[in-house]
ChimeraX commands (.cxc) that place a marker at each C-alpha (Angstrom):
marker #1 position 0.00,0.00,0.00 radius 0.5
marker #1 position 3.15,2.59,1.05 radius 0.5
marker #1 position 4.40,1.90,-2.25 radius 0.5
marker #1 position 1.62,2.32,-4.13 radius 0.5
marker #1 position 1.28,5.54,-2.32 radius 0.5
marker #1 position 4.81,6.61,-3.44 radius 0.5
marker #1 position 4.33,5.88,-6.77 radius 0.5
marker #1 position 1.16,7.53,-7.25 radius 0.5
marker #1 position 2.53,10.57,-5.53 radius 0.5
marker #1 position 5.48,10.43,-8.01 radius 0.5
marker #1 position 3.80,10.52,-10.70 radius 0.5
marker #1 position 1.97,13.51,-9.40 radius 0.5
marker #1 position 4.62,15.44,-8.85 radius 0.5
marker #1 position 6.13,14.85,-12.12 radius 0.5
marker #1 position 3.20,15.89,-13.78 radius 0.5
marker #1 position 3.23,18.93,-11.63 radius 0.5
marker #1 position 6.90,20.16,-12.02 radius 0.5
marker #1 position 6.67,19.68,-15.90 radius 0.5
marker #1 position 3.27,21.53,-16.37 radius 0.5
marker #1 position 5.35,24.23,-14.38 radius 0.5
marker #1 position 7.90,23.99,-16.58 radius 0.5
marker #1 position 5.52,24.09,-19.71 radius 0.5
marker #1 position 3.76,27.21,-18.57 radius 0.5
marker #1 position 6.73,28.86,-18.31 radius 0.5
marker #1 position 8.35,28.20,-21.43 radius 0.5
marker #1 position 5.53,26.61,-23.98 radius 0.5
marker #1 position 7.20,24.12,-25.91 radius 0.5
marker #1 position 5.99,21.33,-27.58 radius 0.5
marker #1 position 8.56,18.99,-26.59 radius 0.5
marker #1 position 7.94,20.51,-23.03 radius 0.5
marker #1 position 4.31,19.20,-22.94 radius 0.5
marker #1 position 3.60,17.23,-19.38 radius 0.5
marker #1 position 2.21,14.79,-21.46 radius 0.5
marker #1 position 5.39,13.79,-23.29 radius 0.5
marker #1 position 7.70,14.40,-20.58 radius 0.5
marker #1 position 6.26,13.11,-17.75 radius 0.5
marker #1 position 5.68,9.20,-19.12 radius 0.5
marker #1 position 9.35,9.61,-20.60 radius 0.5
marker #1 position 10.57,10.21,-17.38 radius 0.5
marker #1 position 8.52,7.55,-15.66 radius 0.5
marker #1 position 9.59,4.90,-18.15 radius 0.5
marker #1 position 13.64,5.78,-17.99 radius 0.5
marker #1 position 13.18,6.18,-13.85 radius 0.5
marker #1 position 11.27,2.79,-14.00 radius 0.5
marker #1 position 14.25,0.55,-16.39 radius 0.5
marker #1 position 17.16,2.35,-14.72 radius 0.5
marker #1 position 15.81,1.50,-11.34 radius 0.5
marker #1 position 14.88,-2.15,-12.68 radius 0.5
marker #1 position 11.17,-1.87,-11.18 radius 0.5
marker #1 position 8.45,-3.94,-13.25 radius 0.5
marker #1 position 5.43,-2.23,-14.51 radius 0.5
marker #1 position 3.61,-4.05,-12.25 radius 0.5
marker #1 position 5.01,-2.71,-9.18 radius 0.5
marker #1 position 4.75,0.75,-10.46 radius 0.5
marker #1 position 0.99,0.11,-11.65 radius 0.5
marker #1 position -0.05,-0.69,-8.13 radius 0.5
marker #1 position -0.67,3.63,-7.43 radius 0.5
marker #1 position -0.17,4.65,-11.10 radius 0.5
marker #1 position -3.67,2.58,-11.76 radius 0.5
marker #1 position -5.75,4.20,-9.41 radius 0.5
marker #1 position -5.06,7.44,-12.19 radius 0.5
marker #1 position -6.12,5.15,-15.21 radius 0.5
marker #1 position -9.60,4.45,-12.71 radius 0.5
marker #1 position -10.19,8.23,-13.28 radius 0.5
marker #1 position -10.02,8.74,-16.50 radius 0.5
marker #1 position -13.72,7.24,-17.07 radius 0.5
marker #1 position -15.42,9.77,-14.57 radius 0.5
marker #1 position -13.18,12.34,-15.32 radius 0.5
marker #1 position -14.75,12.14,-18.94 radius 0.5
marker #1 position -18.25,12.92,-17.33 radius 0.5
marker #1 position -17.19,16.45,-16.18 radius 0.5
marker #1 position -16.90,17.56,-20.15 radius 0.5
marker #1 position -21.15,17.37,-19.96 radius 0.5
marker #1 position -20.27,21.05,-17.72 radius 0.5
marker #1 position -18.92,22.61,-21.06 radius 0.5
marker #1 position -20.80,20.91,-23.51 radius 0.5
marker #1 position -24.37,22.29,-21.66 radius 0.5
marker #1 position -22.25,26.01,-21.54 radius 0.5
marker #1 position -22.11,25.91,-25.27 radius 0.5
marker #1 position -24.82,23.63,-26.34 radius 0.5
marker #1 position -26.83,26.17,-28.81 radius 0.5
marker #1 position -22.90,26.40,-30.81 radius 0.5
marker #1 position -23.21,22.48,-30.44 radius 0.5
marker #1 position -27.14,22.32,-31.83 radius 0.5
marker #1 position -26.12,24.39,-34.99 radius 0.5
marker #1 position -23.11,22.94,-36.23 radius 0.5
marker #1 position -24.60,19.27,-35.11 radius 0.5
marker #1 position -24.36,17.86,-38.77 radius 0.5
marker #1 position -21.14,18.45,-39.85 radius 0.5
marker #1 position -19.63,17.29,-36.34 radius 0.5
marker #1 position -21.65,13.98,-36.69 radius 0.5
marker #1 position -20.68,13.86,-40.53 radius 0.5
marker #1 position -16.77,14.84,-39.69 radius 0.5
marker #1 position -16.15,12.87,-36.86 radius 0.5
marker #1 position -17.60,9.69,-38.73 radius 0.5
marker #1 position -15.55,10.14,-41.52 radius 0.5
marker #1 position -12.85,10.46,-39.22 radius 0.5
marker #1 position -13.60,7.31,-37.11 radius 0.5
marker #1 position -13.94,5.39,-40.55 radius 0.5
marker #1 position -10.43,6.30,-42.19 radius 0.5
marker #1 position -8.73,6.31,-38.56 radius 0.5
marker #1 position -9.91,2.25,-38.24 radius 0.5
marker #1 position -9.21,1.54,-42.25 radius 0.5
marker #1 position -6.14,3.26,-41.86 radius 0.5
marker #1 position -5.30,1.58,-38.96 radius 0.5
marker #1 position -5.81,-2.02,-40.28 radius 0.5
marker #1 position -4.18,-1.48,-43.45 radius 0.5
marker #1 position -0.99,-0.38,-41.57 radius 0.5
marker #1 position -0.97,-3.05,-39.27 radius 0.5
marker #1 position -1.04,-5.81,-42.26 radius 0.5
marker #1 position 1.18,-3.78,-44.40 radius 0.5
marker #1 position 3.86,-4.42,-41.01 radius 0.5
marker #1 position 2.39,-8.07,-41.50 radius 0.5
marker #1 position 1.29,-8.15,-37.83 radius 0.5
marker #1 position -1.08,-11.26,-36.55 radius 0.5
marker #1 position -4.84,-10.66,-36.37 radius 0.5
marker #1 position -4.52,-10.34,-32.57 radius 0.5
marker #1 position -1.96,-7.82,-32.92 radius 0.5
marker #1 position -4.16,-5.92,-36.07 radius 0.5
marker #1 position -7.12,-5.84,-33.53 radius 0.5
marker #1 position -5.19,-4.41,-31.21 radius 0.5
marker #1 position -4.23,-1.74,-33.57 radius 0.5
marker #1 position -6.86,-0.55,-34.93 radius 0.5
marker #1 position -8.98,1.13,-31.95 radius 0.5
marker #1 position -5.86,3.36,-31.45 radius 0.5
marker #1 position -7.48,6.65,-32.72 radius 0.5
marker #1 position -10.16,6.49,-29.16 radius 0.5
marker #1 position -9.70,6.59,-25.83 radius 0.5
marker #1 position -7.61,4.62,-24.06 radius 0.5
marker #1 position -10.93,3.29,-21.91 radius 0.5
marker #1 position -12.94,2.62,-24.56 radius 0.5
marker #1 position -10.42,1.78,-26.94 radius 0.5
marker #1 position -9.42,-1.30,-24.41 radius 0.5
marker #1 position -12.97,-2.20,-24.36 radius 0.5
marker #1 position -13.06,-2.28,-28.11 radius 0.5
marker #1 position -9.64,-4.58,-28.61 radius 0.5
marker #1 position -11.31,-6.70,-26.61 radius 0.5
marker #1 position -14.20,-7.35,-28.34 radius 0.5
marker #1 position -12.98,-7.67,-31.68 radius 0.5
marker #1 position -10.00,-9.87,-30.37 radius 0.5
marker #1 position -7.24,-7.87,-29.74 radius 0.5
marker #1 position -4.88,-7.00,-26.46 radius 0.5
marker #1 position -6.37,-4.71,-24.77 radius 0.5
marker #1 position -3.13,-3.38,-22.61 radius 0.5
marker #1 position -1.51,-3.14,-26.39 radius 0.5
marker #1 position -4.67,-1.20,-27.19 radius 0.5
marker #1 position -3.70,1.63,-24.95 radius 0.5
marker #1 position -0.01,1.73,-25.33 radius 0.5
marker #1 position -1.17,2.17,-28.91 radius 0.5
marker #1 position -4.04,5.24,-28.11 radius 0.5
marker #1 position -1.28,6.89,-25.49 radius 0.5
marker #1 position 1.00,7.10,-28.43 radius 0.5
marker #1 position -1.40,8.35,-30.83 radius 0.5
marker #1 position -3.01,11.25,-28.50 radius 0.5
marker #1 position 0.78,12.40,-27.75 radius 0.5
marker #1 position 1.60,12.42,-31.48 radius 0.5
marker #1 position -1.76,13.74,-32.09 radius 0.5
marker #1 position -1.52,16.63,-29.53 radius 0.5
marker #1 position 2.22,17.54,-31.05 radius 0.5
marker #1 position 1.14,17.41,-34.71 radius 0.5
marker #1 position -2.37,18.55,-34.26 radius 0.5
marker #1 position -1.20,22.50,-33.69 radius 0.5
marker #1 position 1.24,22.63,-37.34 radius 0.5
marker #1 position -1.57,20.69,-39.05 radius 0.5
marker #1 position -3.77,23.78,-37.57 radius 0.5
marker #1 position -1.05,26.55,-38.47 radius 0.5
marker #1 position -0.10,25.18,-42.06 radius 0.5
marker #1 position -3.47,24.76,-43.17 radius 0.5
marker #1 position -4.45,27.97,-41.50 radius 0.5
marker #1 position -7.48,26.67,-40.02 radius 0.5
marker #1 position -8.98,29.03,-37.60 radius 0.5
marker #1 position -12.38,28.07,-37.14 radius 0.5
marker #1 position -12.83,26.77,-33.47 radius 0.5
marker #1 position -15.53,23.88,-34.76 radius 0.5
marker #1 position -12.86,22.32,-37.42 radius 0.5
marker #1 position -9.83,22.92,-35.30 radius 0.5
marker #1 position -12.41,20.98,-31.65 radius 0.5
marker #1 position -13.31,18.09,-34.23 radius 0.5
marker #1 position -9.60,17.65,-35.62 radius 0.5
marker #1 position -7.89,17.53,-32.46 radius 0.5
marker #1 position -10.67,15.38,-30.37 radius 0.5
marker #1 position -11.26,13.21,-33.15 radius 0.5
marker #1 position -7.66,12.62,-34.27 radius 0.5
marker #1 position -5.82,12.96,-30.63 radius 0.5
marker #1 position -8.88,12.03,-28.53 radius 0.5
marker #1 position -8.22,12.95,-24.83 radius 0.5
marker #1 position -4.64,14.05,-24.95 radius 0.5
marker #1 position -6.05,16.41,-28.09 radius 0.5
marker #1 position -8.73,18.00,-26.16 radius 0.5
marker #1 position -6.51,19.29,-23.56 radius 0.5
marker #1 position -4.67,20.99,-25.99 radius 0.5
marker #1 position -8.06,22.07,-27.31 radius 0.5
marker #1 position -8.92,23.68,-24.51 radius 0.5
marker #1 position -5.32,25.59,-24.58 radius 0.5
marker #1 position -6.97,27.14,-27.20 radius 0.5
marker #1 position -9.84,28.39,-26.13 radius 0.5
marker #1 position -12.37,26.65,-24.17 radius 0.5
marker #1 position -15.29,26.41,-27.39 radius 0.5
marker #1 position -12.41,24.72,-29.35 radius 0.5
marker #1 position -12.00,22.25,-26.21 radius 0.5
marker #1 position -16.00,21.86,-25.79 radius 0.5
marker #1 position -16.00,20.80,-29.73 radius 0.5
marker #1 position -13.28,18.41,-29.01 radius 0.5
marker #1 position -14.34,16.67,-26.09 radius 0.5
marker #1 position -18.03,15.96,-27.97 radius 0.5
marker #1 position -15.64,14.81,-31.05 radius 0.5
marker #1 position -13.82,12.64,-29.12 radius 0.5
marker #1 position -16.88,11.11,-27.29 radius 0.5
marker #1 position -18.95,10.75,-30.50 radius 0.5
marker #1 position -15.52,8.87,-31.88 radius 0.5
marker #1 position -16.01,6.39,-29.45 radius 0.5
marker #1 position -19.24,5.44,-29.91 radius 0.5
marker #1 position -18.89,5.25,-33.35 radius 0.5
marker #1 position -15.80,3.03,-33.31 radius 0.5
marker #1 position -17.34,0.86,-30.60 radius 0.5
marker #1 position -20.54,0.24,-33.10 radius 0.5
marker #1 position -18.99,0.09,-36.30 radius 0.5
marker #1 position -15.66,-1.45,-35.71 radius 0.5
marker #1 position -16.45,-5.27,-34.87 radius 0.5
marker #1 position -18.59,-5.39,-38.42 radius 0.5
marker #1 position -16.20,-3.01,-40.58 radius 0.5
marker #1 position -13.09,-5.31,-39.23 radius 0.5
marker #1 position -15.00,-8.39,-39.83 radius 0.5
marker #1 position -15.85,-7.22,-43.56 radius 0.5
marker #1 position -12.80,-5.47,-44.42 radius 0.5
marker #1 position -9.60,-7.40,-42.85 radius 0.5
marker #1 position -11.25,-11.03,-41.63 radius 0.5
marker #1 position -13.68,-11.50,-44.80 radius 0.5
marker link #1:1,2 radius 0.2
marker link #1:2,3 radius 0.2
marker link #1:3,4 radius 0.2
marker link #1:4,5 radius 0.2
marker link #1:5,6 radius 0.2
marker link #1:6,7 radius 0.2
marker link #1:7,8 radius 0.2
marker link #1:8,9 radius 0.2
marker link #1:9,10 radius 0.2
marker link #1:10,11 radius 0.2
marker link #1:11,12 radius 0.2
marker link #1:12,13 radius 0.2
marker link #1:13,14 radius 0.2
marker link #1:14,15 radius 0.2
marker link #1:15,16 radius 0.2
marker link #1:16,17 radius 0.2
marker link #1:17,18 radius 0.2
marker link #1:18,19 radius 0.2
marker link #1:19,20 radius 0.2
marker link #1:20,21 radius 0.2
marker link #1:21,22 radius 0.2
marker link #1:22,23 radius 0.2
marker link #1:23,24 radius 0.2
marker link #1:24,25 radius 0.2
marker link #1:25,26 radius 0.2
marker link #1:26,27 radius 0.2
marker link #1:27,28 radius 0.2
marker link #1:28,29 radius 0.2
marker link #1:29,30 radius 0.2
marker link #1:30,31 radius 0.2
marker link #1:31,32 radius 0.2
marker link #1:32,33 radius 0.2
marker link #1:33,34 radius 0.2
marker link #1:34,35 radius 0.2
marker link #1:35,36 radius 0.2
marker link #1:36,37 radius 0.2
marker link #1:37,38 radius 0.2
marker link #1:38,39 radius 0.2
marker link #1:39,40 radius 0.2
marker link #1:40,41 radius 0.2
marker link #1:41,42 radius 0.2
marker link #1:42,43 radius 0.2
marker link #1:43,44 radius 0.2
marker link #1:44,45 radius 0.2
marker link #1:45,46 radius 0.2
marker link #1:46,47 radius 0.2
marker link #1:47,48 radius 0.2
marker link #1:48,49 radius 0.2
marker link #1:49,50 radius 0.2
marker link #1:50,51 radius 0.2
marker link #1:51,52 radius 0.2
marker link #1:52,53 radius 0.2
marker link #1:53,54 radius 0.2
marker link #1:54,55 radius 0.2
marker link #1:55,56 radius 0.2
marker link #1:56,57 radius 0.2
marker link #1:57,58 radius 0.2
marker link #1:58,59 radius 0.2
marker link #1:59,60 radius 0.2
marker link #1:60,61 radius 0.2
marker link #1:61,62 radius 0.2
marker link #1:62,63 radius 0.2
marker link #1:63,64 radius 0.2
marker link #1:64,65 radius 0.2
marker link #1:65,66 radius 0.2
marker link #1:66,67 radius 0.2
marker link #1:67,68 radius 0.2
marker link #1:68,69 radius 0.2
marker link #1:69,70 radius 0.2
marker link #1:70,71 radius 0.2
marker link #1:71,72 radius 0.2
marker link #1:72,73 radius 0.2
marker link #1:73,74 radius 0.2
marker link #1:74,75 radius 0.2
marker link #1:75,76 radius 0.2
marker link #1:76,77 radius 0.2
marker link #1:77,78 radius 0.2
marker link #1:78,79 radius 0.2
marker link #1:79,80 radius 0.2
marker link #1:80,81 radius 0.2
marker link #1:81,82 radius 0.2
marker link #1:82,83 radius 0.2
marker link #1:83,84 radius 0.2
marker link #1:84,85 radius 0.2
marker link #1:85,86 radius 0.2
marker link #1:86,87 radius 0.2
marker link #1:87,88 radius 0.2
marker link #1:88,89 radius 0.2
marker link #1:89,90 radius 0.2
marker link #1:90,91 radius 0.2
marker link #1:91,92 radius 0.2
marker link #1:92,93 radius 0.2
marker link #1:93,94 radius 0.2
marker link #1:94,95 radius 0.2
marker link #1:95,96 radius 0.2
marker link #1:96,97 radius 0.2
marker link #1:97,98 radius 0.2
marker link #1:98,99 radius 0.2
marker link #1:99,100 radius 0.2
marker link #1:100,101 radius 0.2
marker link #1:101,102 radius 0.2
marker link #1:102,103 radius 0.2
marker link #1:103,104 radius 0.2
marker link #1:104,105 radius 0.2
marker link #1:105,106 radius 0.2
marker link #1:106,107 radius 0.2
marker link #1:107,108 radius 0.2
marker link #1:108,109 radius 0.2
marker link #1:109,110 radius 0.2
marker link #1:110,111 radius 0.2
marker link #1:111,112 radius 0.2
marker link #1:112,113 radius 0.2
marker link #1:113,114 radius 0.2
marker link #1:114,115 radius 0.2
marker link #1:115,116 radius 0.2
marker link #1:116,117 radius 0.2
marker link #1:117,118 radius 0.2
marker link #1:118,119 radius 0.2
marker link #1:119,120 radius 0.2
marker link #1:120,121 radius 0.2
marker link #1:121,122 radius 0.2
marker link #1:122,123 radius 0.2
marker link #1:123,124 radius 0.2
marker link #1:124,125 radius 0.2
marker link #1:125,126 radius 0.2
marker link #1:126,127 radius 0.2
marker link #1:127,128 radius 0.2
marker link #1:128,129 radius 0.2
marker link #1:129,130 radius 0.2
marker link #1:130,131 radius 0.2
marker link #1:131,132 radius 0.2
marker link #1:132,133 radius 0.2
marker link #1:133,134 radius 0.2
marker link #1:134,135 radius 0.2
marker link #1:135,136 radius 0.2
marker link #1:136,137 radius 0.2
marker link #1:137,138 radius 0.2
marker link #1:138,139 radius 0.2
marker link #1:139,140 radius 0.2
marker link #1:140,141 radius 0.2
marker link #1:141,142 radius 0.2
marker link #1:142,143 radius 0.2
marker link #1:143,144 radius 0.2
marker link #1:144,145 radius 0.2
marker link #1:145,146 radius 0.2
marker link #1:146,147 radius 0.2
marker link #1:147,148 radius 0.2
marker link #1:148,149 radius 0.2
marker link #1:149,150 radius 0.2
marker link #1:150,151 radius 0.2
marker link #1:151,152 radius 0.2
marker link #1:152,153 radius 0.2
marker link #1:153,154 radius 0.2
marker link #1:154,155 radius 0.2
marker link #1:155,156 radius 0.2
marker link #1:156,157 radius 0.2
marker link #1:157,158 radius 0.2
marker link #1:158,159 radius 0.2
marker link #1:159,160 radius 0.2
marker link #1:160,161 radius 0.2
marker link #1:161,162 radius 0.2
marker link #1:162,163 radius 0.2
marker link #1:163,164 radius 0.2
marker link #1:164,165 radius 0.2
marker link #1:165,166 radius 0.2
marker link #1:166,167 radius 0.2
marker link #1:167,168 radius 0.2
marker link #1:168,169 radius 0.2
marker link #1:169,170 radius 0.2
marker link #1:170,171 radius 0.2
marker link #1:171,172 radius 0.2
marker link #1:172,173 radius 0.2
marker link #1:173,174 radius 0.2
marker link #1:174,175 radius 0.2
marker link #1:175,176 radius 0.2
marker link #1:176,177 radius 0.2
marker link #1:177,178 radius 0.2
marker link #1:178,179 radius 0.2
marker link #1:179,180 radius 0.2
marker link #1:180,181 radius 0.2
marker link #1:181,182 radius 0.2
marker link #1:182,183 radius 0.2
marker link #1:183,184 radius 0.2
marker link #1:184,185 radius 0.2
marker link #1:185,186 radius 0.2
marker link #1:186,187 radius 0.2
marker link #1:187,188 radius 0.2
marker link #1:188,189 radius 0.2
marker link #1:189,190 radius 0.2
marker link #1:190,191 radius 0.2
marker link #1:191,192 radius 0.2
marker link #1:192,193 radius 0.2
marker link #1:193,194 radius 0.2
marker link #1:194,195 radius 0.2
marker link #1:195,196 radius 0.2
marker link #1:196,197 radius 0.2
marker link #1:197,198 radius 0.2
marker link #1:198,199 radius 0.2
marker link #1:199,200 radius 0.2
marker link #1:200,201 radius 0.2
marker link #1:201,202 radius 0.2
marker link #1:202,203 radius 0.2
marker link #1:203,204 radius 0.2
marker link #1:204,205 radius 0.2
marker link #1:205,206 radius 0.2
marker link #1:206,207 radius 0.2
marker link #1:207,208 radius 0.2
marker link #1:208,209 radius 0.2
marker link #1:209,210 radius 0.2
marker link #1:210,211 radius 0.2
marker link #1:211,212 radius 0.2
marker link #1:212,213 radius 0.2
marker link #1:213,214 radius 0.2
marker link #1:214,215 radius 0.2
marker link #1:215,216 radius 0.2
marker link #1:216,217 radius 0.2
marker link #1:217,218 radius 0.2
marker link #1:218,219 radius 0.2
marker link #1:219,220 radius 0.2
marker link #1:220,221 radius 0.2
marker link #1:221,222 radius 0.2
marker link #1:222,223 radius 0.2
marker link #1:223,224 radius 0.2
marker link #1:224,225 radius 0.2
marker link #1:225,226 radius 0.2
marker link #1:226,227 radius 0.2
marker link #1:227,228 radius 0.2
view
């Protein structure tokens, strides 16, 4: 239990110092997101300390993650008229996104020649990680995999999310929330919401309504497209 205690506390204060650290000088490579699991990971093998020992506290942060998602319903009733009137082409986007993200997905995964386990556990990367576990599940995949996978596609996401933004010079706060939290899912939204906090509400509905989607339509688009 102490050590469980210690670890979760460690991880805190990682998190902490580099979101200090990132405030003061705003770098991507700064993000608390990137460095603080780098950190974790080289503390972890240079100390020799299994996952599993570390896991014992850092879990009890994964077990938040699924009611943390509850308090975006706050924003998403602040802004809910914006929400009502651009309703269609945040269904239509994110949809399109979902589809191309799991396609996408699968393709690269047999193009490496991976096993079907390893292909379904792939291909939920783009959601997340909660959900996307659920999903690798169901369709056969590893689940743990699964959200090694989604961790490294929200960090990627969150990094290249902002150039894609700036090179395309996309300002609109509705393209830029369904981009980010359909592409980068939870680690997206909270750069989202560095934005500005309509760009954040857009994202977090994004990333919800990604979810659902690829929960519903994955099993039968898998089964059709990769295990025919």
């Amino acid at each position: 239990m102490i050590t469980a205690l210690l670890w979760l506390a460690l991880t805190l204060l990682l998190y902490s110092a580099s979101k200090r650290i990132y405030q003061a000088k705003p770098r991507v490579y700064l993000s608390p997101l990137l460095v603080t699991p780098i950190v974790l990971v080289a503390l972890l093998m240079w100390a020799h300390i299994p996952y599993e020992a570390y896991n014992s506290g850092g879990k009890w942060l994964s077990d938040m993650l699924q009611p943390a998602t509850i308090a975006f319903a706050v924003p998403l009733y602040k802004y809910y008229n914006v929400l009502k009137k651009h309703a269609a082409v945040i269904l239509v986007s994110v949809l399109s996104g979902s589809v191309i993200a799991i396609i996408s997905s699968g393709l690269l995964a047999e193009w490496l020649r991976l096993d079907h386990q390893l292909v379904s556990s792939l291909i939920p990367r783009s959601i997340t990680a909660p959900i996307a576990m659920s999903v690798s599940q169901a369709i056969g995949g590893i689940p743990n995999v699964t959200a090694i996978f989604a961790v490294l596609t929200g960090l990627l996401g969150s990094i290249i999310g902002p150039y894609v933004l700036k090179w395309f010079r996309i300002d609109n706060e509705v393209a830029r929330g369904v981009l980010l939290g359909t592409g980068a899912h939870g680690t997206g939204t909270s750069k989202a919401f560095e934005l500005s906090s309509l760009t954040g509400t857009i994202s977090s509905i994004s990333m919800i309504l990604a979810a659902l989607f690829t929960l519903g339509v994955a099993p039968m688009l898998i089964a059709v497209l990769f295990y025919g």
